[in-house]
C-alpha positions, 0 to 999 in steps of 0.5 A, spaced: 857 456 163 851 452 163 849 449 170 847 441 170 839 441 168 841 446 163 846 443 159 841 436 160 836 441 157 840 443 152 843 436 150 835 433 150 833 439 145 839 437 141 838 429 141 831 431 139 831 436 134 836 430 130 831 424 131 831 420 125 824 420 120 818 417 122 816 416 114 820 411 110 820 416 104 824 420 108 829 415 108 835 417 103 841 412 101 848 416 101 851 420 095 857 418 090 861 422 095 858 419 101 859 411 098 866 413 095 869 414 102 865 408 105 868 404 100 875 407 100 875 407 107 873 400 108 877 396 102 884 401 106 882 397 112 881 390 110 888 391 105 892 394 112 889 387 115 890 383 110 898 386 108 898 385 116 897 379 117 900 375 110 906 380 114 905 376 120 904 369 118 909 369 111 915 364 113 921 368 113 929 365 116 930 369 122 936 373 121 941 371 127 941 379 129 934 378 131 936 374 137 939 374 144 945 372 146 945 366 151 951 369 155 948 376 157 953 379 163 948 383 166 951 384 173 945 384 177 946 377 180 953 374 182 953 367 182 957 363 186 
């Protein structure tokens, strides 16, 4: 088990060794698979919401089992 300065130790040295490239030529895009799963990725969420929303603001008649009755005897409160 790693006492608390050591696991500070130890996650700063990580941090450290994962700093990003000083020099711009260091810098490199993403590969095809890498850009494949961004794009999958991104169009999957924005046509979850966009199916979502149409699903939500379509005009539809709301069937009569969708709605509550307005005479529920619920026994909690006896009226006079």
């Amino acid at each position: 088990m790693l006492s608390g300065w050591t696991f500070i130790q130890f996650v700063s040295a990580q941090m450290l060794a994962n700093t990003p490239p000083t020099d711009a030529s260091e810098i490199t895009g993403l590969t095809p698979g890498g850009w494949a799963m961004m794009l999958g990725s991104i169009g999957l969420v924005t046509a979850l919401c966009i199916f979502c929303i149409v699903r939500i603001f379509s005009e539809s008649k709301p069937s009569d089992h969708h709605h509550v009755p307005l005479d529920i005897a619920t026994d909690e409160i006896k009226l006079p």
